[in-house]
N, CA, C and O atoms as CSV, one atom per row, in Angstrom:
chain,resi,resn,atom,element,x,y,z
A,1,UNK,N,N,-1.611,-20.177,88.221
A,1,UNK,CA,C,-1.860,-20.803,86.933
A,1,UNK,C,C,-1.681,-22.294,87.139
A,1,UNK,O,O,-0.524,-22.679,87.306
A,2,UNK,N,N,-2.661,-23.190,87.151
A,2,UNK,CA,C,-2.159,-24.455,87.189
A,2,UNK,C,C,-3.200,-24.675,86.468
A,2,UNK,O,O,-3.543,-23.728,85.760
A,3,UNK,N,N,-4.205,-26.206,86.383
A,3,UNK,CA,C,-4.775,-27.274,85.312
A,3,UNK,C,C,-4.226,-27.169,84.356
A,3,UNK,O,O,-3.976,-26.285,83.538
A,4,UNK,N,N,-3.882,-29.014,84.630
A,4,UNK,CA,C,-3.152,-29.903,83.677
A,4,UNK,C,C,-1.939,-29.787,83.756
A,4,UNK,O,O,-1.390,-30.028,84.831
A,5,UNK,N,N,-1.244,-29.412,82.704
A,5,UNK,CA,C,0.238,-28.760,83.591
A,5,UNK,C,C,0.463,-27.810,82.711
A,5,UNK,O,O,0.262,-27.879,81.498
A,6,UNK,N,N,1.002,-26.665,83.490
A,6,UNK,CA,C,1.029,-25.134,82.527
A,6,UNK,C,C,2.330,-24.933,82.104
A,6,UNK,O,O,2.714,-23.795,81.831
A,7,UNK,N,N,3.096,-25.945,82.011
A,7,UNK,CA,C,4.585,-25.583,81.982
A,7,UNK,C,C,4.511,-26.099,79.950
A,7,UNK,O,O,5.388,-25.831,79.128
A,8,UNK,N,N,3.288,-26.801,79.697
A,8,UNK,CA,C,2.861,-27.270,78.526
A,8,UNK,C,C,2.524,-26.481,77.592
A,8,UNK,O,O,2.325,-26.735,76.404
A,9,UNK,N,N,2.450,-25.335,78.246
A,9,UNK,CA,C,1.369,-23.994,77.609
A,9,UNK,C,C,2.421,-23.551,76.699
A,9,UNK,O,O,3.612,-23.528,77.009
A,10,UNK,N,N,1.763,-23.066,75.132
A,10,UNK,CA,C,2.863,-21.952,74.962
A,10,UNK,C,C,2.614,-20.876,75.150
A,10,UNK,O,O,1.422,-20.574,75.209
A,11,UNK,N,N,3.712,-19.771,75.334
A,11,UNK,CA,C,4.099,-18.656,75.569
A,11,UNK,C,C,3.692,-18.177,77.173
A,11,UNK,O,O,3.302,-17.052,77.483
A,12,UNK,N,N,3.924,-19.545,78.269
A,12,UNK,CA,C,3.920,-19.217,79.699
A,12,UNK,C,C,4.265,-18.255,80.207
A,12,UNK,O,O,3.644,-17.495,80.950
A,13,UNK,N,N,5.490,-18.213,79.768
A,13,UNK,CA,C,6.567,-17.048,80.708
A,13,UNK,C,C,6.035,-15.724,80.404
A,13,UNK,O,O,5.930,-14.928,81.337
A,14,UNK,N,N,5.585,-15.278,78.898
A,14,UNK,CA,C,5.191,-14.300,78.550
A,14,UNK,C,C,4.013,-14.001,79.509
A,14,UNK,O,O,4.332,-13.187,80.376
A,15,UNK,N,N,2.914,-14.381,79.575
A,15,UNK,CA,C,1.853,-14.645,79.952
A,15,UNK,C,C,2.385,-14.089,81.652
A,15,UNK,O,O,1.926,-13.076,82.180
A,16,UNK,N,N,2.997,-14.626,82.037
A,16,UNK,CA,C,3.769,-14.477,84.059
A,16,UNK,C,C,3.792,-12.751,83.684
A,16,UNK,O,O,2.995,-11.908,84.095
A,17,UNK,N,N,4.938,-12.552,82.799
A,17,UNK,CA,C,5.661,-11.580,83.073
A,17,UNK,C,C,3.946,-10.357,82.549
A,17,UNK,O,O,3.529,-9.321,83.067
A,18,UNK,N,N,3.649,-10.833,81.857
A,18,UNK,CA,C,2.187,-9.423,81.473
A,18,UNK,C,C,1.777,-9.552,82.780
A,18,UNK,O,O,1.797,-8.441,83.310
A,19,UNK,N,N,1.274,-10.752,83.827
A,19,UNK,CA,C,0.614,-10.418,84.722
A,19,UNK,C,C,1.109,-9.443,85.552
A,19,UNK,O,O,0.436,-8.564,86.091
A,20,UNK,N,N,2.400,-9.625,85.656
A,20,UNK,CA,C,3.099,-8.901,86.600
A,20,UNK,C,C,3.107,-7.790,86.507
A,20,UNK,O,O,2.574,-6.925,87.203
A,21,UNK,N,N,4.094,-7.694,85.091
A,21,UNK,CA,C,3.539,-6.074,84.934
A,21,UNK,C,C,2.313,-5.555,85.310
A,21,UNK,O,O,2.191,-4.399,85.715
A,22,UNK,N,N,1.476,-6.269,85.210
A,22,UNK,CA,C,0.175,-5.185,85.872
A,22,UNK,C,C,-0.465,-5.891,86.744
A,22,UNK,O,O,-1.506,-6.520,86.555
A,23,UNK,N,N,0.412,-5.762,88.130
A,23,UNK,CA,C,0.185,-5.977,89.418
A,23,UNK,C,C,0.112,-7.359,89.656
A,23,UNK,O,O,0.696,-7.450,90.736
A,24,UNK,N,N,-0.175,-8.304,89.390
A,24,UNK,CA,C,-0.697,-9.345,89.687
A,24,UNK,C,C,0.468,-10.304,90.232
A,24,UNK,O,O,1.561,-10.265,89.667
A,25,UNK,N,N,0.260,-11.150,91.299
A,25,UNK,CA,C,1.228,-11.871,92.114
A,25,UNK,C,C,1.267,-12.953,91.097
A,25,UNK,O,O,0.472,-12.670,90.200
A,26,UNK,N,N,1.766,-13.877,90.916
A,26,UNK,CA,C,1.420,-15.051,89.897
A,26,UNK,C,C,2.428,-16.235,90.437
A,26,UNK,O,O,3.632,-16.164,90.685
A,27,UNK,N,N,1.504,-17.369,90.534
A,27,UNK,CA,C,2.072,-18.731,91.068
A,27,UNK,C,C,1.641,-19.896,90.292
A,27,UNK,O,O,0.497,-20.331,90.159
A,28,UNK,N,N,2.705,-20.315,89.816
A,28,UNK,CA,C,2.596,-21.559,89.059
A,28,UNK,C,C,2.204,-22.869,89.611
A,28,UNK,O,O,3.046,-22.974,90.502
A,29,UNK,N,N,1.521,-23.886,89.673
A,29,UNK,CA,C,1.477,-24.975,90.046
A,29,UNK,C,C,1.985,-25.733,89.238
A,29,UNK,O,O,1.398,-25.587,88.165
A,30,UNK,N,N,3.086,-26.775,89.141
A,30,UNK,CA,C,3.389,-28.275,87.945
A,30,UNK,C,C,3.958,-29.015,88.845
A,30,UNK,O,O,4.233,-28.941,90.043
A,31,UNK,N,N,4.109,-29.994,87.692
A,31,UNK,CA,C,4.601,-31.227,88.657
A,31,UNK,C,C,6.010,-31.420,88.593
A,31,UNK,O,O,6.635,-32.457,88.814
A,32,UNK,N,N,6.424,-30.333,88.272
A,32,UNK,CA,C,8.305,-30.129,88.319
A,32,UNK,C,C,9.214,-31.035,87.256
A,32,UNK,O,O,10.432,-31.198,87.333
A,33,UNK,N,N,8.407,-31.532,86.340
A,33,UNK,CA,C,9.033,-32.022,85.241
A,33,UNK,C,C,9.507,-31.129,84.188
A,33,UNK,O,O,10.473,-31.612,83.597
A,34,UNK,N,N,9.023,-29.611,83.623
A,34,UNK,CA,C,10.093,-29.215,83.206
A,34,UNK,C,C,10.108,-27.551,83.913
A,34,UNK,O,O,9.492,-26.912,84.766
A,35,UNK,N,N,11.302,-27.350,82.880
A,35,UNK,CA,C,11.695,-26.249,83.526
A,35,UNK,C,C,11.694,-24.713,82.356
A,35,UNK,O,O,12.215,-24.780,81.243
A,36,UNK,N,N,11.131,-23.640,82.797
A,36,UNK,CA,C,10.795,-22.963,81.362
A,36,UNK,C,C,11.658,-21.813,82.135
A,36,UNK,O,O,11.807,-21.775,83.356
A,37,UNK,N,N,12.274,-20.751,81.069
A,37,UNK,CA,C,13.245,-20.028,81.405
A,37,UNK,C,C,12.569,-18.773,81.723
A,37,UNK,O,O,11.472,-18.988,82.239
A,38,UNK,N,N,12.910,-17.277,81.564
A,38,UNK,CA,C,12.730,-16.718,82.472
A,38,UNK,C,C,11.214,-16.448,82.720
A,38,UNK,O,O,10.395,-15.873,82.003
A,39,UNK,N,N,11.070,-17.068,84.019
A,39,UNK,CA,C,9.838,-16.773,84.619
A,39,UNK,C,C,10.219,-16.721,86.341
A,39,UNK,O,O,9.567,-17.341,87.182
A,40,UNK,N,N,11.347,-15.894,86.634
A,40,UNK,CA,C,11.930,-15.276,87.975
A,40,UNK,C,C,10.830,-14.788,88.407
A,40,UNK,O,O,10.637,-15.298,89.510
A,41,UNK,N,N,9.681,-13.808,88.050
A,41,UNK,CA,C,8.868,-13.191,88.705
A,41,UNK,C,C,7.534,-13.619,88.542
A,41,UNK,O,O,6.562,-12.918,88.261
A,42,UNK,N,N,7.601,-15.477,88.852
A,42,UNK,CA,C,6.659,-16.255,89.265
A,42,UNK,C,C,6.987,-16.890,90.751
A,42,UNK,O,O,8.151,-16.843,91.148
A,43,UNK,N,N,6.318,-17.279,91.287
A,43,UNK,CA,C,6.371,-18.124,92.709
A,43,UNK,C,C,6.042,-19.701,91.908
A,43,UNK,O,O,5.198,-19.755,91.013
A,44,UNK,N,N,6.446,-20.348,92.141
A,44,UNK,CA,C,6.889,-22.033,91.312
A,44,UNK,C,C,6.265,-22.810,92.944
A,44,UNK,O,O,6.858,-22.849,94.022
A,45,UNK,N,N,4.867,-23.365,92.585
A,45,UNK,CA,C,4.638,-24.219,93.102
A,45,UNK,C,C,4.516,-25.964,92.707
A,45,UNK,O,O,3.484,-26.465,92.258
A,46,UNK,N,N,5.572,-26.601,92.933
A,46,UNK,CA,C,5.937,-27.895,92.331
A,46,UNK,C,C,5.234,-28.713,93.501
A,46,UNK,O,O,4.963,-28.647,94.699
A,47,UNK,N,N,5.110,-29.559,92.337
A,47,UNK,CA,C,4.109,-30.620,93.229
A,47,UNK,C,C,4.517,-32.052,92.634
A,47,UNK,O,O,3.826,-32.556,91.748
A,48,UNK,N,N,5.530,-32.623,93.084
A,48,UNK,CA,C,6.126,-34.004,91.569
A,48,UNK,C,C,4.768,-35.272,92.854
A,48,UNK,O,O,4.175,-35.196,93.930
A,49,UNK,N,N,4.977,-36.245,91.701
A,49,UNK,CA,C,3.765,-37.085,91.825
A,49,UNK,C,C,4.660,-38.547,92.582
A,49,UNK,O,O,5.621,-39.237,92.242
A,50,UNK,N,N,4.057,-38.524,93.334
A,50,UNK,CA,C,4.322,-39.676,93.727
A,50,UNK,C,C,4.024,-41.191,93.031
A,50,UNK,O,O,3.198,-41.278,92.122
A,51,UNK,N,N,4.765,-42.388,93.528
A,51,UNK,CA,C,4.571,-43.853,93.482
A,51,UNK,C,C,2.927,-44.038,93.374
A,51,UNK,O,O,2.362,-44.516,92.390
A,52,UNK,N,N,2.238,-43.542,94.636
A,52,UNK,CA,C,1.300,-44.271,94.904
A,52,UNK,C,C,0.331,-43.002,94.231
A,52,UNK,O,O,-0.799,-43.072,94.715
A,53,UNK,N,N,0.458,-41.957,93.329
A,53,UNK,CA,C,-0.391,-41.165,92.633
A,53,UNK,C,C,-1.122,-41.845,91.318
A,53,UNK,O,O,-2.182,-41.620,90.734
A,54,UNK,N,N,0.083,-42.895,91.115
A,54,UNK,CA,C,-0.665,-43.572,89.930
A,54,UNK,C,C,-0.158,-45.518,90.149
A,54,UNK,O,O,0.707,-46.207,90.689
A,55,UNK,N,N,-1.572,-45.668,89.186
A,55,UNK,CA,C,-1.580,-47.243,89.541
A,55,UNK,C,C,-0.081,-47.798,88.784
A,55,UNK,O,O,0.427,-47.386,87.742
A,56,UNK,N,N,0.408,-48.888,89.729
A,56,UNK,CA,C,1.426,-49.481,89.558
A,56,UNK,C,C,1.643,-51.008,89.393
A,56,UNK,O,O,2.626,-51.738,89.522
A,57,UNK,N,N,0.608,-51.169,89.127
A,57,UNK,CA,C,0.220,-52.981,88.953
A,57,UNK,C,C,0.982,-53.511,88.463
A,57,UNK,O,O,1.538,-54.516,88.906
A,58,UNK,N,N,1.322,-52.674,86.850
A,58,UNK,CA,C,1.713,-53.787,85.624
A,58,UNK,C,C,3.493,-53.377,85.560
A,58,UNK,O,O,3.915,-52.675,86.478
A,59,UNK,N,N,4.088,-53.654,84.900
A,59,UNK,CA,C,5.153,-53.542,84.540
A,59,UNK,C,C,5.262,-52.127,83.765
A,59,UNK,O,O,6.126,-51.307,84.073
A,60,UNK,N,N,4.448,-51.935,82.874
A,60,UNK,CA,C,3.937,-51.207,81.828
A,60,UNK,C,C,3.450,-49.858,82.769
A,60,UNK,O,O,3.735,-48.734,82.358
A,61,UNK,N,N,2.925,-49.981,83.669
A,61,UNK,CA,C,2.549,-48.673,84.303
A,61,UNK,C,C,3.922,-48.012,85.354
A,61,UNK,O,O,4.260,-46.832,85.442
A,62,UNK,N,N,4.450,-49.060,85.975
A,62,UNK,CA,C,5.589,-48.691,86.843
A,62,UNK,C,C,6.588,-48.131,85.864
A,62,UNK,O,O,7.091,-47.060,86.201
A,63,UNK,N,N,6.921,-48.583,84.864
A,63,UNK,CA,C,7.832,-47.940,83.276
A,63,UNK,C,C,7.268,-46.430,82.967
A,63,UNK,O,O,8.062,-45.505,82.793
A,64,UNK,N,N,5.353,-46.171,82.888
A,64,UNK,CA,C,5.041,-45.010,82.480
A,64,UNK,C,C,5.657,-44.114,83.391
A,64,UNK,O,O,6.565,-43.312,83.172
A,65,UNK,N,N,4.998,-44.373,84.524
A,65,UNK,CA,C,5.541,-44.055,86.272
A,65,UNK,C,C,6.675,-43.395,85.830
A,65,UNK,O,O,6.502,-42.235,85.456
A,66,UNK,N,N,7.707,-43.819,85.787
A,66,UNK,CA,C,9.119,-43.680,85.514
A,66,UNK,C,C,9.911,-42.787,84.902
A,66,UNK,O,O,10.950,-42.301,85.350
A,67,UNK,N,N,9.224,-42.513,83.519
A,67,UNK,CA,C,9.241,-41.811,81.930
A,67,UNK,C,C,8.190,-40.681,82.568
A,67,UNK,O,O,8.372,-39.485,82.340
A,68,UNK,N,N,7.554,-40.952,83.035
A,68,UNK,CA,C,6.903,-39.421,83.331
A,68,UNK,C,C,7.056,-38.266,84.563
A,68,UNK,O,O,6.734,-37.078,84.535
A,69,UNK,N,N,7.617,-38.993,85.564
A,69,UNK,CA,C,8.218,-38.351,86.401
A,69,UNK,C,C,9.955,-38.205,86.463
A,69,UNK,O,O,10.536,-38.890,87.304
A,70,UNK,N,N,10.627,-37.455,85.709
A,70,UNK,CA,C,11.740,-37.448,85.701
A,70,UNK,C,C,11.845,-35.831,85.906
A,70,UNK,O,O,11.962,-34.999,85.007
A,71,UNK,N,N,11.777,-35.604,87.248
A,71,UNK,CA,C,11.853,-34.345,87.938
A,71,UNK,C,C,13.506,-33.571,88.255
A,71,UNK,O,O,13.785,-32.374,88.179
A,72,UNK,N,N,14.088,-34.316,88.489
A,72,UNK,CA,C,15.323,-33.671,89.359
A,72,UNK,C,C,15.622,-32.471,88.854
A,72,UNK,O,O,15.412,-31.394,89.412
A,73,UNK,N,N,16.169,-32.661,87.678
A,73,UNK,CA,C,17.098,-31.477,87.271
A,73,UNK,C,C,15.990,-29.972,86.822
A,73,UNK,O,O,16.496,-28.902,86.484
A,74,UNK,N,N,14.620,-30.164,86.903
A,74,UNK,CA,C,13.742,-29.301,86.140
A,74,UNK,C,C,13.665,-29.009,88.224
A,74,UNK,O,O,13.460,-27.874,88.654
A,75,UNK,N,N,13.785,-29.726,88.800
A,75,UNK,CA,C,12.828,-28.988,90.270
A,75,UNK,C,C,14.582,-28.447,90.726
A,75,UNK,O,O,14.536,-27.719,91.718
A,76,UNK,N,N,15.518,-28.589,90.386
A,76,UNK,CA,C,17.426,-27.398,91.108
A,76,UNK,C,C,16.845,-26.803,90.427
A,76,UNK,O,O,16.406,-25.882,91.115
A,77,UNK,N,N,16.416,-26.660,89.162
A,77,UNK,CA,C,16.786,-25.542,88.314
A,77,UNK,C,C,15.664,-24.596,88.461
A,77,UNK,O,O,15.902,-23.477,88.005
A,78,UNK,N,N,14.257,-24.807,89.094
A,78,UNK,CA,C,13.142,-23.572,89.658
A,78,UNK,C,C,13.851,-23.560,90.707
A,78,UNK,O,O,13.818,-22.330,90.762
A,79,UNK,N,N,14.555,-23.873,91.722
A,79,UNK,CA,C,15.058,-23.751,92.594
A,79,UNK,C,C,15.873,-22.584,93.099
A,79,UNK,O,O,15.785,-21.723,93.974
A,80,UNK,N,N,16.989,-23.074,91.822
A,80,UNK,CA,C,17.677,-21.816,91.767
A,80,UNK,C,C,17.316,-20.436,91.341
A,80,UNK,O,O,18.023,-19.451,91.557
A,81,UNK,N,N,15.967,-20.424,90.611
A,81,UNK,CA,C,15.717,-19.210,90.079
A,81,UNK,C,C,14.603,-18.272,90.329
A,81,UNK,O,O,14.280,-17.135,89.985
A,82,UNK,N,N,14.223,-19.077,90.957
A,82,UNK,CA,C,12.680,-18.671,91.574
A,82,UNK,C,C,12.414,-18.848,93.285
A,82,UNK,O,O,13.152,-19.505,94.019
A,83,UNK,N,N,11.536,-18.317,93.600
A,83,UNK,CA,C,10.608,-19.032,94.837
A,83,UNK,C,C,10.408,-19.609,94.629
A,83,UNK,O,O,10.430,-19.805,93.413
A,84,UNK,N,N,9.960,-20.627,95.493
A,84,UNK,CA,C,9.205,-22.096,94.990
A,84,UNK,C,C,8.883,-22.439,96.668
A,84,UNK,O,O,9.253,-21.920,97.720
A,85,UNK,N,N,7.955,-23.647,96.303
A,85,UNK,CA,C,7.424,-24.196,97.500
A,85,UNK,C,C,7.581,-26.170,97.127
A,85,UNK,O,O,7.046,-26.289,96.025
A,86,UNK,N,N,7.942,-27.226,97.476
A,86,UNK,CA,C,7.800,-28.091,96.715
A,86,UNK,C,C,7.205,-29.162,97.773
A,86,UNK,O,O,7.663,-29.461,98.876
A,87,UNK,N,N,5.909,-29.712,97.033
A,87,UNK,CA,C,4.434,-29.768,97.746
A,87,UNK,C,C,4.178,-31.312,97.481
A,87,UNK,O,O,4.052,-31.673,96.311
A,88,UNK,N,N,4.106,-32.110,98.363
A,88,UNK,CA,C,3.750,-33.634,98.477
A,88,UNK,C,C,2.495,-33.854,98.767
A,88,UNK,O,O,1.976,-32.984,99.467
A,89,UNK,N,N,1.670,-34.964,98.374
A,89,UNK,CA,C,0.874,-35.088,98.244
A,89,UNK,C,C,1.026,-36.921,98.976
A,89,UNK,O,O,1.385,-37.992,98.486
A,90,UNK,N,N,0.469,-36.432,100.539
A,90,UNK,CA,C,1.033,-37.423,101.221
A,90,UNK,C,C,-0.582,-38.658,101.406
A,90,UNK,O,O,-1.584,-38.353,102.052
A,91,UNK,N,N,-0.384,-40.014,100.635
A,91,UNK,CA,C,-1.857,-40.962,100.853
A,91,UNK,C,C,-1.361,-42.012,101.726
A,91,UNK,O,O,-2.331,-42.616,102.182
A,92,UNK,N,N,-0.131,-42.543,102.202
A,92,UNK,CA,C,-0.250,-43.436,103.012
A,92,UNK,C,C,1.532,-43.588,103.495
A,92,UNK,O,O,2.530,-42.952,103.159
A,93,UNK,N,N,1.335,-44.624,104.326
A,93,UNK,CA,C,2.953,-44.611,105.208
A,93,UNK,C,C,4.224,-44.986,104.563
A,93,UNK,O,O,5.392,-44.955,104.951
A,94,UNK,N,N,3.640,-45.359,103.436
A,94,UNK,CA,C,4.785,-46.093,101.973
A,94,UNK,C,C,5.325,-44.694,101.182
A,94,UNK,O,O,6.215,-44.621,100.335
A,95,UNK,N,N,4.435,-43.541,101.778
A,95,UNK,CA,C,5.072,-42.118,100.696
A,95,UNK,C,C,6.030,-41.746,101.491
A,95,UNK,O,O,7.026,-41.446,100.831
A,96,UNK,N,N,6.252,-41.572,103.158
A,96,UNK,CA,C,7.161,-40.980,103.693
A,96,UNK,C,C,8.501,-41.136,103.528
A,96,UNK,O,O,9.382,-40.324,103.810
A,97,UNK,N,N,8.633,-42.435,102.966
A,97,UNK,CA,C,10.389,-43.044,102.719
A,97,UNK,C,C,10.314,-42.176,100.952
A,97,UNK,O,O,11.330,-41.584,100.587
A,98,UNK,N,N,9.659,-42.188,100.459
A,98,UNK,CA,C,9.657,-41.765,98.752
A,98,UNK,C,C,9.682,-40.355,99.135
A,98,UNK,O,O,10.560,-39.860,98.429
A,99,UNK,N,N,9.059,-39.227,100.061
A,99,UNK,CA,C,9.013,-38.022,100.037
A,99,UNK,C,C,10.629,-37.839,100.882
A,99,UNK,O,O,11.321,-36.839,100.694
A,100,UNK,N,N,10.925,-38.631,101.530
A,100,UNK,CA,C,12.567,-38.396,102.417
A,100,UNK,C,C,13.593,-38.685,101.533
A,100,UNK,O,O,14.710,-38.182,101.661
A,101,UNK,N,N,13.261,-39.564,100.520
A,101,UNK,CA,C,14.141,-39.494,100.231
A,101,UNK,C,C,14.686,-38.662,98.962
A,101,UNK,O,O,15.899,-38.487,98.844
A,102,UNK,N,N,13.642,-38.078,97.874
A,102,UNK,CA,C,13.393,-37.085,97.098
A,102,UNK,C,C,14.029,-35.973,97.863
A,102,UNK,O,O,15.055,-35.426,97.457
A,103,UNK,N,N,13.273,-35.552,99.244
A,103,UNK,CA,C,14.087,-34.234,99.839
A,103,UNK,C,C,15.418,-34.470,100.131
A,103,UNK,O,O,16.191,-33.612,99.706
A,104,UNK,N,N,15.840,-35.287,100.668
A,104,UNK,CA,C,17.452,-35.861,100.668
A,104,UNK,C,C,18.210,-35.747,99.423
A,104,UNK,O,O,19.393,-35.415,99.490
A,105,UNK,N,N,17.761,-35.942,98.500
A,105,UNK,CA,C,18.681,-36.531,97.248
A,105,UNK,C,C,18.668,-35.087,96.584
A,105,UNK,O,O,19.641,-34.675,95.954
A,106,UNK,N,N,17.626,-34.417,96.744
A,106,UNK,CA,C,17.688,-32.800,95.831
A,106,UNK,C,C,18.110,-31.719,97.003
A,106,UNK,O,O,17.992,-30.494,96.992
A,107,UNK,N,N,18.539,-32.424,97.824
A,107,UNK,CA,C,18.490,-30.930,99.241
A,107,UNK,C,C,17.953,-29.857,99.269
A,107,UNK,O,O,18.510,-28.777,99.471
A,108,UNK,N,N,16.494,-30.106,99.011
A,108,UNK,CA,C,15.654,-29.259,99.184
A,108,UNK,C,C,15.452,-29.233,100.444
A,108,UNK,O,O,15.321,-30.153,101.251
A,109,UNK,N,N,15.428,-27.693,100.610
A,109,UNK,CA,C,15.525,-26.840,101.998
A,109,UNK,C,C,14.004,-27.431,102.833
A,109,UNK,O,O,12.935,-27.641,102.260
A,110,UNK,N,N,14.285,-27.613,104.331
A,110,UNK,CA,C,12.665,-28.088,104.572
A,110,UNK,C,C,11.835,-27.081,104.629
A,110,UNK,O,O,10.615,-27.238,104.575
A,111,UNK,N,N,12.524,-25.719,104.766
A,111,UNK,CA,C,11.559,-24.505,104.719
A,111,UNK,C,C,10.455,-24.456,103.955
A,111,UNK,O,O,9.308,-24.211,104.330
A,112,UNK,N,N,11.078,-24.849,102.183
A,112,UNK,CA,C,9.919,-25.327,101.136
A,112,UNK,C,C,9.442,-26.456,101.211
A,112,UNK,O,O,8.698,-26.611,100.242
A,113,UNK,N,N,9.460,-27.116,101.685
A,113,UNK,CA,C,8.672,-28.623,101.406
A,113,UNK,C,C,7.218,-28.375,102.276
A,113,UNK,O,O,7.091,-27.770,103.340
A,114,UNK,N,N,6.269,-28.987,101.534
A,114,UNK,CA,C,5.277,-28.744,102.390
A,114,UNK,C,C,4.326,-30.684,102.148
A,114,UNK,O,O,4.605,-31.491,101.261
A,115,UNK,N,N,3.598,-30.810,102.910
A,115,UNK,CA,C,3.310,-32.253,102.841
A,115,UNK,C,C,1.752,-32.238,103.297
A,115,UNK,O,O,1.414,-32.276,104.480
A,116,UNK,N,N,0.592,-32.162,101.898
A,116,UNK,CA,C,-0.519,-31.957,102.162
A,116,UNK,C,C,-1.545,-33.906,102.369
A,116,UNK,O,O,-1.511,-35.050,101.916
A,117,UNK,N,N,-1.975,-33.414,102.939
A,117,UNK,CA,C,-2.762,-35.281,103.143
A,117,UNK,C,C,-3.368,-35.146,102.034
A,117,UNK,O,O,-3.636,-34.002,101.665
A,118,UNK,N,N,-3.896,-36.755,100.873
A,118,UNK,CA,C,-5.022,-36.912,100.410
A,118,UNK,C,C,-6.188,-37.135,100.882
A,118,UNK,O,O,-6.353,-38.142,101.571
A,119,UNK,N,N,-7.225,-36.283,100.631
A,119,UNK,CA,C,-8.662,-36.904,100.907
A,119,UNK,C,C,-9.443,-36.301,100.329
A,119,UNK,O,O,-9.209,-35.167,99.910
A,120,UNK,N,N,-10.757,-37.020,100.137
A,120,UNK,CA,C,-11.666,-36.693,99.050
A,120,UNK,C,C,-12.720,-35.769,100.228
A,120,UNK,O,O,-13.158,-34.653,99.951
A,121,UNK,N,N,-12.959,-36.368,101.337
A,121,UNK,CA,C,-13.783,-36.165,102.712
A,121,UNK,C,C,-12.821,-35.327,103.720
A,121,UNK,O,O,-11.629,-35.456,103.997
A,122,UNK,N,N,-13.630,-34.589,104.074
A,122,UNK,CA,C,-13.057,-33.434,105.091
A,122,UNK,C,C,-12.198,-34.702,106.096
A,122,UNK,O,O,-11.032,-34.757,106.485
A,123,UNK,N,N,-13.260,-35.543,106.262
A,123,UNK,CA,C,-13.184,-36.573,107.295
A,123,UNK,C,C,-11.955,-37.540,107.272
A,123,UNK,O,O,-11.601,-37.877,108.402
A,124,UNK,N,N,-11.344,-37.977,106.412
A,124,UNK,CA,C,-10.309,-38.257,105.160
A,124,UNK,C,C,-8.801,-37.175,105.680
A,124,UNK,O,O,-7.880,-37.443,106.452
A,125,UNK,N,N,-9.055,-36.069,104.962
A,125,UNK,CA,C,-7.558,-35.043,105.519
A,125,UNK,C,C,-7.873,-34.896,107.015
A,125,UNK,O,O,-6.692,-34.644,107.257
A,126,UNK,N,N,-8.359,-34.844,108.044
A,126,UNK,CA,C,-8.423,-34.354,109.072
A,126,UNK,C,C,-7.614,-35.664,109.706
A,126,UNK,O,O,-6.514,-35.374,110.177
A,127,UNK,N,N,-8.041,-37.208,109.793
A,127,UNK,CA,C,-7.697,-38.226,110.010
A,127,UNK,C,C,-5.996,-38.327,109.409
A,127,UNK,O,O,-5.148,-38.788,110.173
A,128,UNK,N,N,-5.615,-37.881,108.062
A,128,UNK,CA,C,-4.097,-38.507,107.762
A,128,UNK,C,C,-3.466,-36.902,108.882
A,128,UNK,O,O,-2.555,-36.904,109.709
A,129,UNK,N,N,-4.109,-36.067,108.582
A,129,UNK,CA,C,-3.446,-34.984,109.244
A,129,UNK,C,C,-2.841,-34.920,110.738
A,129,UNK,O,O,-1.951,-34.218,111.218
A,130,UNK,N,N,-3.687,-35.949,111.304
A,130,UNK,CA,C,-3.651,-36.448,113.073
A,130,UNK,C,C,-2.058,-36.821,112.598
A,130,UNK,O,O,-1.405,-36.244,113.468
A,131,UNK,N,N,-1.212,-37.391,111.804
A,131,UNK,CA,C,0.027,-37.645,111.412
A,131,UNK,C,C,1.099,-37.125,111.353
A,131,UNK,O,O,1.536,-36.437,110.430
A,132,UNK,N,N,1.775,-37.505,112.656
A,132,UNK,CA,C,3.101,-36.508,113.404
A,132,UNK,C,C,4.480,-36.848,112.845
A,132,UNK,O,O,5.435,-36.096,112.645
A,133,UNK,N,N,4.300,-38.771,112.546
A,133,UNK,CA,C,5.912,-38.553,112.117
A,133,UNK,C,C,6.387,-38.826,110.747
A,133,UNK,O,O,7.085,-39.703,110.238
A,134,UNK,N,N,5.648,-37.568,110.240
A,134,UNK,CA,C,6.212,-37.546,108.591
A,134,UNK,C,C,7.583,-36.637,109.161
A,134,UNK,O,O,8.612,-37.307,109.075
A,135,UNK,N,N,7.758,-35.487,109.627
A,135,UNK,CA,C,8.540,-34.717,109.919
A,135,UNK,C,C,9.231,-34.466,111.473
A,135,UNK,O,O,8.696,-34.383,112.579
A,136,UNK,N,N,10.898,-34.372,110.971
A,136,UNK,CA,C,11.840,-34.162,110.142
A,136,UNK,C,C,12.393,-34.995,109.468
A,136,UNK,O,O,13.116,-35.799,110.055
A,137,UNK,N,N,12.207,-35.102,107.699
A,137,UNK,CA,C,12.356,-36.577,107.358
A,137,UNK,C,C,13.852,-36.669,106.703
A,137,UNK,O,O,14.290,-37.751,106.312
């Protein structure tokens, strides 16, 4: 379940738990800003947004920046209750200190962390992917 962010939706959890009941594996994608209660028998794929995901020119945007990513306590708390995978979205050499230090500060296990390149062109991810020392960060 992801577009847009589904953690927005009402009656999510309900929605997890019907799938389940009838068979269905079900994995959330958000950007780990909040945290919705029981939905244990989802797989929680968090994906929080980086610095360089949105423009940072003005004063005014680095502030939105700010106010809209306030992840911590919503990405312990899928943590603790769920699977989860928590998924970076890696565009240039300025994210690796912002993705080290996010995994540092939440001690998220490196087992879950996963660190996908941006690119629009095959040609694009194949090139950031040649990229060895994001890890062990």
């Amino acid at each position: 379940i992801t577009g847009g962010e589904p953690t927005l939706q009402k009656d999510l959890a309900k929605v997890c738990r019907e799938l389940s009941k009838n068979g269905y594996v079900v994995t959330v994608e958000t950007n780990g800003t909040r945290y919705i209660e029981n939905m244990s028998n989802a797989f929680i794929s968090i994906s929080p947004k980086l610095k360089s995901s949105y423009n940072q020119e003005t004063k005014f945007e680095k502030e939105l920046h700010a106010i809209n990513n306030r992840y911590d306590k919503s990405i312990l708390l899928w943590m603790e209750t769920n699977q989860c995978q928590v998924k970076f979205v890696w565009n240039s050499d300025s994210d690796e200190k912002e993705i080290s230090e996010i995994v540092n500060r939440l001690e998220i296990p490196k087992e879950i962390v996963w660190v996908m390149p941006q690119g629009v062109k095959s040609e694009q991810i194949m090139e950031k992917s040649k990229k060895d020392s994001m890890w062990p960060c």
